[in-house]
Structures are given as structure tokens and as C-alpha cells.
C-alpha positions as CSV (number, residue, x, y, z in Angstrom):
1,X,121.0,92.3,87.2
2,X,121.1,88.6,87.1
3,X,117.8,86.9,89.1
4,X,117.3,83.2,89.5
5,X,114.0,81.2,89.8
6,X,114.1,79.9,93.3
7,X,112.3,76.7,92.2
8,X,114.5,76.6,89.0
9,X,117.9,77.7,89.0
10,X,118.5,76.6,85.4
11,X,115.7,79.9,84.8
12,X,117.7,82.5,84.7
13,X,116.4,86.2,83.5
14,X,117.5,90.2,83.7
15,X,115.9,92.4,85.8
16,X,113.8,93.9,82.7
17,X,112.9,90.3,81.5
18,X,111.8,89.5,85.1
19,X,109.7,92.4,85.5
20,X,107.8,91.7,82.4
21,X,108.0,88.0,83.3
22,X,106.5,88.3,86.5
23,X,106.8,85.1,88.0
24,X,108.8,82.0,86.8
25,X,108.3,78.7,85.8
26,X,106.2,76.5,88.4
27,X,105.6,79.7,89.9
28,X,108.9,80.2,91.3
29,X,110.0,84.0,92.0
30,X,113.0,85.7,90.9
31,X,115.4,86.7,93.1
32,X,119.0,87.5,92.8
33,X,121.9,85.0,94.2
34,X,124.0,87.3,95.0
35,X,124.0,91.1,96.5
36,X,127.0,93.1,96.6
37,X,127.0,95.8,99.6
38,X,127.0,99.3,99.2
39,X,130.6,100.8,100.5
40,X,129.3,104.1,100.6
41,X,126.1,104.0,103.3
42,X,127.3,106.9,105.1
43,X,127.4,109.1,102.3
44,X,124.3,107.4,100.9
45,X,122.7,109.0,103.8
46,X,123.3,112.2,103.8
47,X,121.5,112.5,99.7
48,X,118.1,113.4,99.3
49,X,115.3,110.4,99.0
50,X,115.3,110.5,95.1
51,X,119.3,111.4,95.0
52,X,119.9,108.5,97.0
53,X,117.6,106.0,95.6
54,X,119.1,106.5,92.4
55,X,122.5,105.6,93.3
56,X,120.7,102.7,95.5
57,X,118.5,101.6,92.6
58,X,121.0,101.9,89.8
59,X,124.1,99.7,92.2
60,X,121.0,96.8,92.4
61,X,119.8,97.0,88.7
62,X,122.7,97.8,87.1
63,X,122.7,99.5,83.4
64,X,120.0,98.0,81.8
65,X,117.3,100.5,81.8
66,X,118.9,103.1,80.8
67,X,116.0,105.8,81.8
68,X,116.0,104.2,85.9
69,X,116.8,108.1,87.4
70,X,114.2,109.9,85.4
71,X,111.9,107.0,86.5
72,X,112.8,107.3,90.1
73,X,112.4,110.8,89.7
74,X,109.2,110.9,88.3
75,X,107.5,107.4,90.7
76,X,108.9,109.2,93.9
77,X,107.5,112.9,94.0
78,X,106.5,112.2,97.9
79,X,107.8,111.7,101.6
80,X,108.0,109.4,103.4
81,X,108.4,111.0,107.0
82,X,109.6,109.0,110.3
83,X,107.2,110.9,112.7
84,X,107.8,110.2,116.8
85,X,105.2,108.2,118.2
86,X,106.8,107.2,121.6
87,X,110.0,107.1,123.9
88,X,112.6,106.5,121.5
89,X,109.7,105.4,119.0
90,X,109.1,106.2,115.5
91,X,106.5,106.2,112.8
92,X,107.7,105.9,109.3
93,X,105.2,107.1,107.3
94,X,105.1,105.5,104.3
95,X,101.0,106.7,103.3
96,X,101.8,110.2,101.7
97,X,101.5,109.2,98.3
98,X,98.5,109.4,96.0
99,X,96.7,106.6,97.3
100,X,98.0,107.3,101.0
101,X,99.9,103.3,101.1
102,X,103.3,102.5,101.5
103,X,102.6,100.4,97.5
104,X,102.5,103.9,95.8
105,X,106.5,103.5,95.7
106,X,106.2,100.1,94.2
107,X,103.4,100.7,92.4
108,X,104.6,103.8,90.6
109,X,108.3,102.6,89.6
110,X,107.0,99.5,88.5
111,X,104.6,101.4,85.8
112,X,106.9,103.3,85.0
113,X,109.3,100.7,84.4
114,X,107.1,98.9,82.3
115,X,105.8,101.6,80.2
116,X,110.0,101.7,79.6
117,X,110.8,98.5,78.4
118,X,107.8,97.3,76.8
119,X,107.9,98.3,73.4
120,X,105.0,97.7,71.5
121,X,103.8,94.3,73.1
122,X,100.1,94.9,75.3
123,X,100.7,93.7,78.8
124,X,98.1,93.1,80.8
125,X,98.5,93.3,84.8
126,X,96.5,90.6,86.6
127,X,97.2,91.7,90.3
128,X,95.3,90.1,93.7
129,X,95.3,92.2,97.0
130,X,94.1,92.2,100.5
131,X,93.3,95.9,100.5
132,X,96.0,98.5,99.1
133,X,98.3,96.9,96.4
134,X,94.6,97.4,94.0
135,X,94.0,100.6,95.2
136,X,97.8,101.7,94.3
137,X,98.3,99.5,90.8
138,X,95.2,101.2,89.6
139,X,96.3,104.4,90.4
140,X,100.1,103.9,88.6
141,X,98.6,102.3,86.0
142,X,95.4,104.6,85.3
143,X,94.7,105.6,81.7
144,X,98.5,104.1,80.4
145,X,98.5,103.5,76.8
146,X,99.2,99.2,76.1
147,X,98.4,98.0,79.5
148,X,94.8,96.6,81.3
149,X,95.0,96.3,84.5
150,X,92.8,93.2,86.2
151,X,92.7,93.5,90.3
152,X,91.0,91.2,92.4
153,X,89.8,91.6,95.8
154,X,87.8,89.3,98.1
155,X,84.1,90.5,98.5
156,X,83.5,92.6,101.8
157,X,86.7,91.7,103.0
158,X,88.5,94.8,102.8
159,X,87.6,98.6,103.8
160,X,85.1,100.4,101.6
161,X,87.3,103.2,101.3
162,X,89.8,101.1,99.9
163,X,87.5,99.7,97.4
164,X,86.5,102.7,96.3
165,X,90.3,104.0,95.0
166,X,90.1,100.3,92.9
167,X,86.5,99.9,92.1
168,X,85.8,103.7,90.6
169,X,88.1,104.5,88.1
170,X,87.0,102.1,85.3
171,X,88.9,102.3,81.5
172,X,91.7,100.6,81.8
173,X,91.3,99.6,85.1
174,X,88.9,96.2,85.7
175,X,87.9,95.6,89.3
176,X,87.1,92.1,90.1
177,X,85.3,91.6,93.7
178,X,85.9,87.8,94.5
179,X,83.4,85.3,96.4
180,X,86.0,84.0,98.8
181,X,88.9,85.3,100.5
182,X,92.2,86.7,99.8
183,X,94.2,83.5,99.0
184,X,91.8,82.1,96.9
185,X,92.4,85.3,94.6
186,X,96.2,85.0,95.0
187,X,95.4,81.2,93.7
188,X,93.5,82.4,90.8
189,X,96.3,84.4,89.8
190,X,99.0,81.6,90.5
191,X,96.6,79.7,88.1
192,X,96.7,82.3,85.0
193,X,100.5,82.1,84.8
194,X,100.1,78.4,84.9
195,X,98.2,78.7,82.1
196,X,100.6,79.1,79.3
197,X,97.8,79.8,76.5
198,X,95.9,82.6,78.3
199,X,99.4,84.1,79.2
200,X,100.6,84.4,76.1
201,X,97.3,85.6,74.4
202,X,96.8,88.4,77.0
203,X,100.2,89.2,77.6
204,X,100.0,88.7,81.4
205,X,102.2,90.2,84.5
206,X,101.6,90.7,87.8
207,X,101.9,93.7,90.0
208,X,101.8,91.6,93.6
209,X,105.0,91.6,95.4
210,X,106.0,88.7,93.3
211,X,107.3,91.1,90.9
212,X,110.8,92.2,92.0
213,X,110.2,95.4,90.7
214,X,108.2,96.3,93.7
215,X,110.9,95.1,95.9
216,X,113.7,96.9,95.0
217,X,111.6,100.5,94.8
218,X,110.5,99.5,98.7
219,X,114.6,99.0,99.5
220,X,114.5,102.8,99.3
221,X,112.7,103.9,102.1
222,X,114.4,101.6,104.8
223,X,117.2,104.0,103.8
224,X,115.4,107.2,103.9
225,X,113.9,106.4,107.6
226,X,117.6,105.8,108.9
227,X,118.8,109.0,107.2
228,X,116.1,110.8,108.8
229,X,117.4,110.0,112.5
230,X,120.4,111.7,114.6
231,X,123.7,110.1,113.2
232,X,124.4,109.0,116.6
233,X,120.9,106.7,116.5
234,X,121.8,105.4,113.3
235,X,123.7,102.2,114.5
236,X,121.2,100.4,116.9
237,X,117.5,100.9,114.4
238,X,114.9,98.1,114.9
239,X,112.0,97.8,111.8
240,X,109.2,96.4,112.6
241,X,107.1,95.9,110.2
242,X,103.2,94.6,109.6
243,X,103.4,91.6,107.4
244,X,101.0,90.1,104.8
245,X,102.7,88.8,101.8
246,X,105.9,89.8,103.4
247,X,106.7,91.7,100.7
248,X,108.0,94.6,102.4
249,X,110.1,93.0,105.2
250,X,111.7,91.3,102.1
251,X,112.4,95.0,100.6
252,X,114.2,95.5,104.0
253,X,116.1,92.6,104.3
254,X,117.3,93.7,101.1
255,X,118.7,97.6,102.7
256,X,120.2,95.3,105.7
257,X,122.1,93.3,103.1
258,X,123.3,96.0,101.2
259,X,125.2,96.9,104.3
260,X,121.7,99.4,106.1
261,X,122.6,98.3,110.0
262,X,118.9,97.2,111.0
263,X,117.4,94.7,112.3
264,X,113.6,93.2,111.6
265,X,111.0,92.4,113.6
266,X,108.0,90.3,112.2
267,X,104.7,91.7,113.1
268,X,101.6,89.3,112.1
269,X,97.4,89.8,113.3
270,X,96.1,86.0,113.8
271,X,96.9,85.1,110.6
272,X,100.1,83.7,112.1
273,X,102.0,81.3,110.0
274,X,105.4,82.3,110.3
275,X,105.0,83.1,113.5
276,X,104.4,79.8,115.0
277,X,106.7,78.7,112.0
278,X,109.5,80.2,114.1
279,X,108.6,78.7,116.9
280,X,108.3,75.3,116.1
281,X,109.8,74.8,112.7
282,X,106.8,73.6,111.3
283,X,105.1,74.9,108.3
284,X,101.3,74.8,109.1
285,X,99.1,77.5,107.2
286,X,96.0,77.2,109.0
287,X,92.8,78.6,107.4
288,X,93.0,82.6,106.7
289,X,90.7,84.5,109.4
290,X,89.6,88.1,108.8
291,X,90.8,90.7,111.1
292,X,90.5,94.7,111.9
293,X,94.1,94.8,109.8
294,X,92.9,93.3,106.9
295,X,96.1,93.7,104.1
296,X,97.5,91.0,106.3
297,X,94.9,88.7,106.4
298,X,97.0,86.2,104.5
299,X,98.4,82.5,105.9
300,X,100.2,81.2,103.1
301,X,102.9,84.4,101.9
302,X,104.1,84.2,98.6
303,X,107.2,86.0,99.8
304,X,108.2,84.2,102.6
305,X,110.6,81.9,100.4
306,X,112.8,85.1,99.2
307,X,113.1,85.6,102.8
308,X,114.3,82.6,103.4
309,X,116.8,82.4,100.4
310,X,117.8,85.4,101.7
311,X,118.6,84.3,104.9
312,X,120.8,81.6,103.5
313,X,122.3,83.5,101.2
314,X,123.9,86.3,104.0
315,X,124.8,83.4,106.3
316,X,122.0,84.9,108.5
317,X,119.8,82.6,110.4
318,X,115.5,82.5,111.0
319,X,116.4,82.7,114.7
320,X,117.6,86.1,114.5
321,X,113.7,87.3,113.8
322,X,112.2,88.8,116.7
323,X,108.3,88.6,116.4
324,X,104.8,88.8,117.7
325,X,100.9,88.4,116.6
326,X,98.1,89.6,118.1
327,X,94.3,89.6,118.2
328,X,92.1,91.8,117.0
329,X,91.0,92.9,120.8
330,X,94.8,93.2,121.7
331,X,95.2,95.5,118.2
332,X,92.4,97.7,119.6
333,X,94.0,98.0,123.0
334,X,97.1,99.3,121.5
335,X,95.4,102.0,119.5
336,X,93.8,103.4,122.4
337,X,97.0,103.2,124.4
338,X,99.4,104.9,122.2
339,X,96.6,107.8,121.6
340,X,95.8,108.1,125.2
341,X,99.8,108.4,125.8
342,X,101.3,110.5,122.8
343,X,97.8,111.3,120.5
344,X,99.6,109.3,117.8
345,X,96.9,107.8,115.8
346,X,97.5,104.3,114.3
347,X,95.4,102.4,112.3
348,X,95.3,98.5,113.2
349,X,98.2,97.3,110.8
350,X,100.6,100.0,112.5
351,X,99.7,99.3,115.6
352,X,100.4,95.5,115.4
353,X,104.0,96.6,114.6
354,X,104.3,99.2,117.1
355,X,102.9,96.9,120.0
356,X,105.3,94.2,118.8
357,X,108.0,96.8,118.5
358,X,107.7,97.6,122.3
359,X,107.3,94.2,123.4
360,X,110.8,93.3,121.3
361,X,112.5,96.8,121.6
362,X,115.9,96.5,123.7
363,X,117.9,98.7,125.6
364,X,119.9,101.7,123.5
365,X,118.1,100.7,120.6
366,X,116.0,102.9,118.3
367,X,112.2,101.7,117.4
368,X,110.9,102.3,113.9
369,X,107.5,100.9,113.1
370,X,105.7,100.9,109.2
371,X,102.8,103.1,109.2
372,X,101.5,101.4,105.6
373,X,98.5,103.5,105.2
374,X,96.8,106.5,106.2
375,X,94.4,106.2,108.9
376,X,91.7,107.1,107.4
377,X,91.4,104.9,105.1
378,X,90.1,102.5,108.3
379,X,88.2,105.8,109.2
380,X,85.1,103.1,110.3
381,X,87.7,101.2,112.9
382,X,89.7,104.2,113.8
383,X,86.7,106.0,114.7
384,X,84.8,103.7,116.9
385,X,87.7,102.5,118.7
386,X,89.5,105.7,119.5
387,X,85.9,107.9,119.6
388,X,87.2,110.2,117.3
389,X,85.6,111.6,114.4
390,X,88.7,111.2,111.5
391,X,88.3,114.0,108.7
392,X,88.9,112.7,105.4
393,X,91.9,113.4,103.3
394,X,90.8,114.9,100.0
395,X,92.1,111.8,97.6
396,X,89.7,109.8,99.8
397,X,86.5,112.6,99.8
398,X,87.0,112.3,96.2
399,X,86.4,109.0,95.9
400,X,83.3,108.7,98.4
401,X,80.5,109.8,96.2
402,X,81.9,107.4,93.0
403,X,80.1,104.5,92.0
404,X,81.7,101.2,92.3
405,X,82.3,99.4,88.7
406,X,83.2,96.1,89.9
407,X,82.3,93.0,88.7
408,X,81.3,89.7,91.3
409,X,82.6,86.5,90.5
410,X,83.2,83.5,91.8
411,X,86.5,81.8,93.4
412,X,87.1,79.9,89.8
413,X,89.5,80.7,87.3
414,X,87.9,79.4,84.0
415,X,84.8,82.2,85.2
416,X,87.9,84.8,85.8
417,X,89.7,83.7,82.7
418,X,86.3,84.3,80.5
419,X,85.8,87.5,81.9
420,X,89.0,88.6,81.3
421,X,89.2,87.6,77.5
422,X,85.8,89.4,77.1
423,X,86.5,92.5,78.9
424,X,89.8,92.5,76.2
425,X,87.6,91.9,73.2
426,X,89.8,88.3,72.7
427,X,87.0,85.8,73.7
């Protein structure tokens, strides 16, 4: 698999060399200029998840890593349901894995990958996140042999129950609560693989969406929610999907070009950037405001460029997009609508997409909206605004009674960088 750096197309690296890379020079990400379409969807649907993402996987990658099914095989070990939520609407629930978010899939085939092609050299995974990338890199990457894992999180900005799955496990596992908010972490990051020296000495990656390993594993499930519906609903499907880092409509766009017949719709809270981008054609990240769905409380999206070379590269255009943001009192009105009508229980990041679904959703089509984590793990917010006591799942109760071992620091990288060469004995 040959990927280009967007900013740079004179960088050009394999997929293995890109997922070890991380990012590329100037902070550019990798991306591929060119996707050939699968000739085969059809048949493609009818597989199993792991079958199927397999042959998906392995047409993308190529033959480079030569241990990709037994990866896939091992990384995806759960569903990933659609589950009906409304007239003609469906969940996909993408929050069955061991940290009940839609990153487990990511997460777990990019450690997997990794601990594949590594060799001998000590990587060490320097990862910022807005509430469940952490909580799932930590998991993936718990107690593997060569490979520290850094995560950074901004300080009482995401849910505790969250924090707990990042901030208990300890080992190899640091958890770094940040003074500031989420895109001052992602800067800190962006800094370190600026910073040729550091990255060198600590071998650095990065398990954000920026890594394109992440991607591809999320191109799966776009396929496995389509399988999942009557072949005669297959041709008219409408994602919507909650976006952050727009990561995951990315993964998406990918299954539509590889010839999945979807269409996207961009669901934002207030932190609306491409949104009113859409509208206007002006680029104008205002300042990031924290909201009830707090994973997308992000105004500047690293991915939103691989959307757009995306776009450009399947002769598709921005005005395509359907979309839709909404406020935090809106978010809570649709959470108690849509339990009051069917007793579906979303927490605020689905129910962003499945408001902005409906309001998008035409005639003859088929709605599909990303449940990217379990309710409960919003138990606080889902319980006051739908009056509801939510029990616990048991990877969750676990967690409840841990003590946190995260350190505080400040929004500055030389006070991250310090801490990081001391916690790896290299200061």
C-alpha cells in the first residue's frame, strides 16, 4: 500500500512504515492517492465480520504484513450490532468491545499491527483524546512487551468513567491529565513529532486517528452495518455519524469509495467548524467550548484534510454533505424524545447523529446512526436527563473503585517532554 504525505507528496511511505511513522513531515498525514474499488461488495456482504474484513483489509493493505488475518482475527473478537431505534432508523452499535467505544476496533488492530512489524525497536505511543481514544489505546496496548503508552486528556473535561479505564491501569500505561483543553493536548502532540531529537530518542508514534492504521480497521464496520440490513435496504443507507476529529466519517468515506453505496451525514455539538465551513466556505475555528458530548469537543480536526483529499480524489464534491449541530439543550431534548418514543437510550454523541439523521433522512432511504459508546459510560448525563437509574456494565464496575494514577501538568510541551523522558528512565 503506497500512502502520500498530504503536505508533501515527495514523502512517500508503505503502509507498515506509516503506521510506525505516524505522521509525516510538517505534520502532514498519510493517505493513499489512489483507491481501487472492491468488485465483489455483494458477496463481501454475505461473509462474516472478521471473514469479510479480511478480504476488505488485505485488497486495501495489500501483502505486506503478512500476519493481517490472524490480526484481524484476534483485534475483532466482538459485534458490532445495528439495533432499530426508530421508523426506518438504526443504531449501529459500535460500543461492544472491551472498553464499550467504537476505538476498540482501531485501537486493537493497530497494537496488534505494531507488535507485528516492530521488531526489536521500543516504540513509545504518545496519544491525545477527548474521552475514549485513551481509554481504548490503553486497553490494546496494556502490559505489551517494547511499547509505553503516553495519553493525554484535558483535566475535568471528559466523563470520570472514562478516566477511570485510562487513569487506573498504570505499568506501561502513563496517564497525563492536562491544564487546558483538548486541542491544546492534540498541539502538544503535534509538537513532539516536530521535535526530531525527542522522537528519535523515545521512538515515538501516535495512536490518534492520524495513524492510518485506525482508519482502515474502522472501514470494516461501515460494511458490517450494511450487511446486517434486508438486501432490499441495502441501496438507499444514510450514516450519520458524530464527529470530533473526523476520524471515523473518514473510515467511511473510505467503505463508500471502495464501492459500499452510502452516503454521510456530518453530525457536530457546538463545536461547529465544518459545519459553518460548508456553509460559507470559510475556514474559521472558533475557540473549543465544552459540551454534554464531550469526544467531539474539538474545533480544529486533524482529519478533516483526508476528507477533503478524498473528496477530490473520487471527483466527489463538499456539497454533497448533508449536516447539522446542535446545543447541548437540543442534545438533551432528543434523548428524551427518542426514549419517550421507542425506549432507545442514547447517550449525547448518538443522539446528535440520530437528531441530525432525522432532520436529513429522505424518502425510501434507510437511517443509520454511530452509537460510539455505551451509555453508561455518561451514566451522570444519561441519568439525570432521562431520570433513569443506568446499571453499570461490569468493565466499567470494575473500574469504579480504582485509584486514578495520573499525573497534572500543564498545557507546555518542554514540562510534557521532561516528564516523559523521566517516566522512560532517559532524562
Amino acid at each position: 500500500m503506497e500512502l502520500f504525505n498530504l503536505k508533501d507528496h515527495s514523502e512517500q511511505v508503505s503502509f507498515s512504515q506509516a503506521v510506525v511513522q505516524g505522521i509525516g513531515k510538517d505534520q502532514g498525514l498519510f493517505f493513499p492517492e489512489h483507491i481501487v474499488p472492491l468488485n465483489n461488495i455483494d458477496e463481501l456482504l454475505d461473509m462474516p465480520l472478521v471473514e469479510r474484513s479480511q478480504k476488505i483489509l488485505r485488497h486495501l493493505i495489500g501483502d505486506e504484513v503478512p500476519e493481517l488475518e490472524n490480526i484481524i482475527k484476534d483485534a475483532f473478537t466482538f459485534k458490532a450490532p445495528i439495533v432499530k431505534a426508530d421508523e426506518n432508523i438504526f443504531a449501529l452499535e459500535l460500543f461492544h468491545g472491551p472498553t464499550l467505544a467504537f476505538k476498540d476496533f482501531g485501537a486493537r488492530f493497530m497494537a496488534r499491527v505494531l507488535g507485528s512489524i516492530r521488531g526489536d525497536k521500543h516504540l513509545t505511543i504518545l496519544t491525545a483524546t477527548s474521552g475514549d481514544t485513551g481509554a481504548a489505546v490503553a486497553a490494546a496496548f496494556y502490559e505489551q512487551k517494547g511499547i509505553d503508552v503516553v495519553v493525554l486528556y484535558p483535566k475535568g473535561k471528559i466523563s470520570d468513567l472514562q478516566e477511570k479505564l485510562i487513569a487506573t491501569l498504570g505499568k506501561n500505561i502513563k496517564a497525563v491529565q492536562v491544564e487546558g483543553i483538548f486541542d491544546q493536548c492534540q498541539d502538544m502532540v503535534k509538537t513532539a513529532f516536530d521535535d526530531v531529537e525527542f522522537k528519535t530518542t523515545v521512538g515515538l508514534n501516535s495512536a490518534n486517528s492520524i495513524n492510518i492504521s485506525r482508519l482502515l480497521a474502522q472501514v470494516s464496520y461501515y460494511f458490517e452495518a450494511v450487511a446486517q440490513l434486508p438486501k432490499e435496504k441495502r441501496e438507499k443507507v444514510v450514516f450519520s455519524v458524530p464527529c470530533g476529529n473526523f476520524g471515523n466519517i473518514t473510515a467511511g468515506l473510505i467503505a463508500k469509495a471502495l464501492g459500499l453505496k452510502a452516503r454521510f451525514v456530518i453530525s457536530c455539538n457546538a463545536n461547529d467548524t465544518v459545519p459553518r465551513y460548508l456553509q460559507s466556505g470559510n475556514w474559521d475555528p472558533h475557540a473549543t467550548v465544552a459540551t454534554l458530548s464531550n469526544a467531539m469537543d474539538i474545533s480544529r480536526p486533524n482529519n478533516w484534510p483526508r476528507v477533503e483529499a478524498l473528496v477530490k480524489m473520487q471527483g466527489w464534491s463538499l456539497k454533497d454533505f448533508d449536516f447539522g449541530a446542535m446545543t447541548d439543550a437540543q442534545t438533551e431534548q432528543t434523548m428524551q424524545a427518542l426514549y419517550k418514543k421507542t425506549g432507545y437510550i442514547a447517550e449525547p454523541h448518538a443522539a446528535i447523529a440520530y437528531q441530525v439523521l432525522c432532520d436529513n433522512l429522505k424518502e425510501g432511504e434507510t437511517g443509520i446512526f454511530l452509537g460510539t459508546a455505551h451509555p453508561a459510560k455518561f451514566k451522570s448525563e444519561v441519568d439525570r436527563i432521562l431520570n433513569i437509574e443506568l446499571p453499570l456494565p461490569k468493565a466499567l464496575e470494575d473500574t469504579v473503585s480504582k485509584e486514578s494514577k495520573a499525573a497534572t501538568l500543564p498545557a507546555d510541551y518542554d514540562t510534557l517532554k521532561s516528564y516523559v523522558l523521566k517516566e522512560l528512565n532517559l532524562d
